[in-house]
C-alpha positions in Angstrom: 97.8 112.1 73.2 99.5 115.1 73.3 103.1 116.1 73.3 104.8 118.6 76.0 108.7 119.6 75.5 110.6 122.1 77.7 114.0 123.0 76.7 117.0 123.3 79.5 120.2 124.0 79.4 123.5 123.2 81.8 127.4 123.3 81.3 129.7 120.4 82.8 132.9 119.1 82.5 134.1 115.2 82.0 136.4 112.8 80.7 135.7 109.6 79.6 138.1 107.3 81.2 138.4 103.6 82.1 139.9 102.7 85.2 140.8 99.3 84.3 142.5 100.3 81.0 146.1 102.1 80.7 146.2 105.4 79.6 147.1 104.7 75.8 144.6 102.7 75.9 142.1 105.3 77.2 143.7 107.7 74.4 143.3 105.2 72.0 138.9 104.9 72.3 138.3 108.5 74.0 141.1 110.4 72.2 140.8 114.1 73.5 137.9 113.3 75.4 140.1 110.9 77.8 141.9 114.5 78.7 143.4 114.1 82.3 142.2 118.0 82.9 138.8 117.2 82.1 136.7 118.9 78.8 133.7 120.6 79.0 130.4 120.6 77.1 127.3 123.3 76.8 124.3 120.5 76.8 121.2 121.2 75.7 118.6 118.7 77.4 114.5 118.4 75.4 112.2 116.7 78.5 109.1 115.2 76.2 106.6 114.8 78.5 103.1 113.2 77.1 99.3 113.1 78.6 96.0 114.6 77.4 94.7 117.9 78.1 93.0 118.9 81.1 89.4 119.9 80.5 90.0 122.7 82.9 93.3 124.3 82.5 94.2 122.8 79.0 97.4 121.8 80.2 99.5 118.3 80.3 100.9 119.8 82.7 101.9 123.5 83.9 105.0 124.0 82.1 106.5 126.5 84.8 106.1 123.2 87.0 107.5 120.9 84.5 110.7 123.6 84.6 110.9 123.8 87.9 111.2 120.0 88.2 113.8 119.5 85.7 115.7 122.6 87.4 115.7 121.2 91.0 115.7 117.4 90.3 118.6 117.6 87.8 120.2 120.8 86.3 120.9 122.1 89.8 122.9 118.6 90.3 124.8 118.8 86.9 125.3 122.7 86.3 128.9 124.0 86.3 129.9 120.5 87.6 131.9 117.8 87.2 130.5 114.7 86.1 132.8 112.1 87.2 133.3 113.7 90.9 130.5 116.1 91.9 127.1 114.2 90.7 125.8 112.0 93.0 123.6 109.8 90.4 126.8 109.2 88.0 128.9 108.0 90.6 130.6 104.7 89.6 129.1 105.0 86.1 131.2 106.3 82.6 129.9 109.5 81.8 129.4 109.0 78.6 126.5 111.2 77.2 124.5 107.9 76.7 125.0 107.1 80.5 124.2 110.4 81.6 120.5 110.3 79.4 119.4 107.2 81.5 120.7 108.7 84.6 118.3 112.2 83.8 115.4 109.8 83.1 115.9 108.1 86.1 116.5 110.9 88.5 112.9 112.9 86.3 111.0 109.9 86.6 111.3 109.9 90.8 110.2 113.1 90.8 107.0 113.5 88.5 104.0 113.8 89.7 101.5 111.0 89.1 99.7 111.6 86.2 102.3 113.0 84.3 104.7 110.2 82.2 108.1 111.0 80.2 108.0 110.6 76.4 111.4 111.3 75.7 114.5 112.7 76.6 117.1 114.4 73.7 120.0 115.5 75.5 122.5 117.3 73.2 126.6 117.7 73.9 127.3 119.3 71.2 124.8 120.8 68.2 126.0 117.7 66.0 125.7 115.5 69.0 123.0 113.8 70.8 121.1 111.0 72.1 117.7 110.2 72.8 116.2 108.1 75.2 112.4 106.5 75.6 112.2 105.0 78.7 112.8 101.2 76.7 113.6 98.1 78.8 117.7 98.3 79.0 119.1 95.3 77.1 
């Protein structure tokens, strides 16, 4: 088995924010990040995807293709956006960074094509700050 990462990049903005909650209690868990003007993060998302070679081309899969599909199926959605109002797939949800990870394996995994399967996904907020994700059963 053989191992296929392509590195993207988007910016959006956010808060983390709980409806239900007052606001000190919002600043209380989020702190800064329950900012009622929003913060903004430079992510840096790794899509692992993982298949054997082909005897022909020697490819998983073409990795021009692989960046195309990240690009249309979710950077275009999340680029330069905000989270909480402008992304269809995080509507309703807390867009916590660990939220947002199963949402980007969701929305990749409707869109590869058949023969191709997801690893992993690393999706870093900050350079100190990430998550990963392996497609495990949710609890």
């Amino acid at each position: 088995m053989v191992y296929l990462t392509r590195v993207e990049h988007f910016n959006a903005a956010h808060k983390l924010y709980n409806g239900s909650w007052t606001r000190e209690r919002n600043e209380e868990v989020f702190g800064k990040c329950a900012n009622e003007n929003w913060h903004g993060h430079n992510y840096e998302l790794h899509v692992t995807v993982k298949g054997n070679p082909d005897a022909e081309t020697g490819f998983i899969y073409d990795v021009k293709k692989l960046s195309i599909l990240i690009n249309t199926a979710v950077i275009e959605k999340l680029d330069h956006k905000n989270l909480n109002l402008d992304v269809d797939f995080m509507k309703g949800k807390m867009c916590s960074t660990e939220n947002l990870v199963l949402a980007i394996w969701h929305e990749l995994e409707l869109n590869l094509p058949s023969g191709v399967h997801l690893h992993g996904i690393q999706l870093y907020e900050t350079p100190r700050i990430y998550v990963e994700y392996y497609g495990e059963p949710e609890a």
